[in-house]
DSSP file (Angstrom, degrees, kcal/mol; ACC not computed):
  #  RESIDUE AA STRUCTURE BP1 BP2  ACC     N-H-->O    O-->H-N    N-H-->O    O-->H-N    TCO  KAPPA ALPHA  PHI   PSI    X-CA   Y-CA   Z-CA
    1    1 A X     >        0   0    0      0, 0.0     4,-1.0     0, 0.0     0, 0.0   0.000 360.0 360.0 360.0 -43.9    0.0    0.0    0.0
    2    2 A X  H  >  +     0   0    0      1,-0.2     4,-1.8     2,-0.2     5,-0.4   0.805 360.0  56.0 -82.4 -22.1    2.7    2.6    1.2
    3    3 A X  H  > S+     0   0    0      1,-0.2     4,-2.1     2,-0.2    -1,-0.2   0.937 106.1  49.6 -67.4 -48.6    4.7    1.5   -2.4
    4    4 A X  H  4 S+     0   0    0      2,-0.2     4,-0.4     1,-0.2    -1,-0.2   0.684 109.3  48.4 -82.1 -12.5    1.9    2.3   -4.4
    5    5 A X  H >X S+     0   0    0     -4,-1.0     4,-2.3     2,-0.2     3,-1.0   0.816 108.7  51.1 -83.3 -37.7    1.2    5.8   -2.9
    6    6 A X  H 3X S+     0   0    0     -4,-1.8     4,-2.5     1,-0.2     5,-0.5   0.979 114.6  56.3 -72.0 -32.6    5.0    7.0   -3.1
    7    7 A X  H 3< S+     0   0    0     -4,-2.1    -1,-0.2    -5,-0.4    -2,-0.2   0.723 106.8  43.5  -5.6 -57.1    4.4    5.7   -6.9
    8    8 A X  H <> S+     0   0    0     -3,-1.0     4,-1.1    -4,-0.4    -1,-0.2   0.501 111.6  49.1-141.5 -55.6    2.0    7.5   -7.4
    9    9 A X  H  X S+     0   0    0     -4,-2.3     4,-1.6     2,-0.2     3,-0.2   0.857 115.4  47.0 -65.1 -40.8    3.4   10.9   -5.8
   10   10 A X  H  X S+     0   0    0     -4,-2.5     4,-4.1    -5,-0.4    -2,-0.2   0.874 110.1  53.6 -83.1 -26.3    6.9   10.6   -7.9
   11   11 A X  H  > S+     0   0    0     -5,-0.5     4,-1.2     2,-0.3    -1,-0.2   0.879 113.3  43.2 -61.8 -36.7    4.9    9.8  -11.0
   12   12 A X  H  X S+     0   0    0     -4,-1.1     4,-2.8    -3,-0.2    -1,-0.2   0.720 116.8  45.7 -75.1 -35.1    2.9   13.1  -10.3
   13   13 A X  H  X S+     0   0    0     -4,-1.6     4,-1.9     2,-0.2     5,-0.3   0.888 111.1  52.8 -90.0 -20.4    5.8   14.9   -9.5
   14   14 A X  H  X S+     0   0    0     -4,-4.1     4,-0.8     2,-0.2    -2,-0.2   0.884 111.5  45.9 -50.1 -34.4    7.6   13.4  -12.6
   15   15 A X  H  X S+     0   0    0     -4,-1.2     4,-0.6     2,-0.2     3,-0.3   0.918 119.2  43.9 -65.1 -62.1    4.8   14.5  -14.8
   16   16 A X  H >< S+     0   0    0     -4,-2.8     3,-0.6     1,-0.2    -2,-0.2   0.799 114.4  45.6 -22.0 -61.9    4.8   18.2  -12.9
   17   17 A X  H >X S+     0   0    0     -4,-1.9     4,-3.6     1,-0.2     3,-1.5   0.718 104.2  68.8 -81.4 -40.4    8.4   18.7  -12.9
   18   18 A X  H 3< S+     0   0    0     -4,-0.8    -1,-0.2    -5,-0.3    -2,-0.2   0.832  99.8  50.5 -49.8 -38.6    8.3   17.4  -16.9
   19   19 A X  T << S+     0   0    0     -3,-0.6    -1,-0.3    -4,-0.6    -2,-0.2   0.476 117.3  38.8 -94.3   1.4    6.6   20.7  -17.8
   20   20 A X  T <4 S+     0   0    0     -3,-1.5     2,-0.2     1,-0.3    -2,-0.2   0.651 123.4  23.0-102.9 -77.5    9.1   22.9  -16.0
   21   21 A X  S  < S-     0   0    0     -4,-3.6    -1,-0.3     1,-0.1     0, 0.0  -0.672  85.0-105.7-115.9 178.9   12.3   21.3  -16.7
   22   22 A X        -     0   0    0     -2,-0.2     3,-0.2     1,-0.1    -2,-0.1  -0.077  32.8-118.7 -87.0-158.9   13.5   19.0  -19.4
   23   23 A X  S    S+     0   0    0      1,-0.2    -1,-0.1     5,-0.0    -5,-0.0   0.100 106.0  45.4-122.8  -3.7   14.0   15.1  -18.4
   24   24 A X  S    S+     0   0    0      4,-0.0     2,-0.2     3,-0.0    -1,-0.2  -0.083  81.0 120.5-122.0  58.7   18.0   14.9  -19.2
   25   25 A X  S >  S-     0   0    0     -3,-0.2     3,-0.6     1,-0.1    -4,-0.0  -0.785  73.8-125.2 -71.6 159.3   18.6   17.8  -17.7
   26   26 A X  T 3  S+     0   0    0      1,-0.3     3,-0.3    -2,-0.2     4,-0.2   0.921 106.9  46.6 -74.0 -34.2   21.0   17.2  -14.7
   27   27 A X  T >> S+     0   0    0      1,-0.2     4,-1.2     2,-0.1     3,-0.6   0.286  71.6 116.7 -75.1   7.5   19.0   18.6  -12.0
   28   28 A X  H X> S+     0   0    0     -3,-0.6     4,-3.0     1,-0.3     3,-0.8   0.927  75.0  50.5  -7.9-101.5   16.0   16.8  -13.1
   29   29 A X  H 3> S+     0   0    0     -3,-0.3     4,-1.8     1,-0.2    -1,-0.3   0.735 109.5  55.6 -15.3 -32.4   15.9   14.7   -9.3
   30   30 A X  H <> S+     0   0    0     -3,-0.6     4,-1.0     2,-0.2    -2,-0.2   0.993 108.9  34.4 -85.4 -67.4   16.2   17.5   -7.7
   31   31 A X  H XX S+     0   0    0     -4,-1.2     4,-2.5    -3,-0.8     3,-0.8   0.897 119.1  59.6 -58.5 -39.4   13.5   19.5   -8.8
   32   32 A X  H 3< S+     0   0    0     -4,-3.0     4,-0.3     1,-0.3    -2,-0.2   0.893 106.9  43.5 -43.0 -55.2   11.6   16.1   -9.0
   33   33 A X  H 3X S+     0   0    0     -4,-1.8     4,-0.7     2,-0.2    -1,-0.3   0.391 107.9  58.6 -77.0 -17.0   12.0   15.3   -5.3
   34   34 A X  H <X S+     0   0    0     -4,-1.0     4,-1.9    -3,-0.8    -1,-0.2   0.727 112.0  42.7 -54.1 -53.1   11.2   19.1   -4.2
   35   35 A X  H  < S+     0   0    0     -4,-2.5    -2,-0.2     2,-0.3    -3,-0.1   0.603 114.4  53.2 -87.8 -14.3    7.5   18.6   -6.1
   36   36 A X  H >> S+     0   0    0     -4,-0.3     3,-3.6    -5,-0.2     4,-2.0   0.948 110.6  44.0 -92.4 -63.5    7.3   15.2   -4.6
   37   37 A X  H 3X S+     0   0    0     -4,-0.7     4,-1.3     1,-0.4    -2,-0.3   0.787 114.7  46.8 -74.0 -32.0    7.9   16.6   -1.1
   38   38 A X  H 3X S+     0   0    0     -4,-1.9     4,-1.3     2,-0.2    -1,-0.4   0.696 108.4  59.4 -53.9 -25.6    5.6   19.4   -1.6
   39   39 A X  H <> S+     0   0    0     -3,-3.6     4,-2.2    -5,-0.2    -2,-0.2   0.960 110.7  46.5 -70.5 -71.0    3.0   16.6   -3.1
   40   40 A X  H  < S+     0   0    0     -4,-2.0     4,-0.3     2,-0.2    -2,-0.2   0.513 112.1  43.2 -48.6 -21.3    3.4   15.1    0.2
   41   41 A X  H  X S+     0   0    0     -4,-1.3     4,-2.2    -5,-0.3     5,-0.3   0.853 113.2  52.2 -76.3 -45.4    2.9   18.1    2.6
   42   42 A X  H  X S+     0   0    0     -4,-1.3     4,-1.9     1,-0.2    -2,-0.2   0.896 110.2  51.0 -69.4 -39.3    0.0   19.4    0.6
   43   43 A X  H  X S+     0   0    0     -4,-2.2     4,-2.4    -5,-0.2    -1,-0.2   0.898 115.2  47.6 -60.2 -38.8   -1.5   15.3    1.1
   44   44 A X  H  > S+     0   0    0     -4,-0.3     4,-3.0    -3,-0.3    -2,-0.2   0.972 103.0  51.0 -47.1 -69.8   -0.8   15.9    4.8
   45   45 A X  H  X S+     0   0    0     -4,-2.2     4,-3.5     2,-0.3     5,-0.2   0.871 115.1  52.0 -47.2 -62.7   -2.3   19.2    5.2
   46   46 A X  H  < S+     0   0    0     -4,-1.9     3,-0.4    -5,-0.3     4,-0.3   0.912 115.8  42.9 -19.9 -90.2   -5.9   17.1    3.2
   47   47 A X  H >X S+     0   0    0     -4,-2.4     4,-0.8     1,-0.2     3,-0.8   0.703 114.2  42.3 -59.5 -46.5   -5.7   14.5    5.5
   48   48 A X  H 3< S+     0   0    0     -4,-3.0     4,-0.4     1,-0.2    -1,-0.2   0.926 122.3  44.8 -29.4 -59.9   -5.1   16.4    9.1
   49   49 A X  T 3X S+     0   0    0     -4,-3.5     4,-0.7    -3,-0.4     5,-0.3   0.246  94.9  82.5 -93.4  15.8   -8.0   19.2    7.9
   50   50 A X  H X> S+     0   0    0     -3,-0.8     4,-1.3    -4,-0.3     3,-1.2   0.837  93.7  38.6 -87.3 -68.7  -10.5   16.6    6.5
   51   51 A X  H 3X S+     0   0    0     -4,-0.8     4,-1.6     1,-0.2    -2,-0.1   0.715 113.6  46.2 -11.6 -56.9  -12.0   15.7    9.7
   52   52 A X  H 34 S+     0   0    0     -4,-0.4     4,-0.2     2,-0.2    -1,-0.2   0.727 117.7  47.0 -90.7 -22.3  -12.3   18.5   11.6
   53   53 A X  H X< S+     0   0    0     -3,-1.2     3,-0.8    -4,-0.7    -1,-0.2   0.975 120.3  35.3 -73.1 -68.0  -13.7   20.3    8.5
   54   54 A X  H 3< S+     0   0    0     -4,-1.3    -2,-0.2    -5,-0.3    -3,-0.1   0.555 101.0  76.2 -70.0  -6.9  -16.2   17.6    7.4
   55   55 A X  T 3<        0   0    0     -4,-1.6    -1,-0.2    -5,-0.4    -2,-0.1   0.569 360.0 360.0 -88.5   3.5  -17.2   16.4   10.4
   56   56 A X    <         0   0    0     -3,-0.8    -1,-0.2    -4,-0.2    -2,-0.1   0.178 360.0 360.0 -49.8 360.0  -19.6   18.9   11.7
């Protein structure tokens, strides 16, 4: 389960990061792994404020 969501988040940021920078460029990872980890705060932030929002 936890393999198919980081998948699934580097695939998104690969796709993201594609429209930015090229895909041989050398810093390519870099930027990749910045959009990932931003994929992954912004997924946090979801899940923490879904409760308390919808459950009222």
């Amino acid at each position: 389960m936890l393999r198919i969501i980081s998948q699934a988040i580097l695939s998104a940021a690969g796709v993201i990061g594609a429209f930015f920078v090229a895909r041989d460029t050398a810093g390519f990872a870099v930027y990749q792994m910045v959009i990932s980890l931003v994929l992954i705060v912004i997924a946090a932030v979801v899940v923490w404020y879904w409760p308390k929002r919808w459950s009222k």
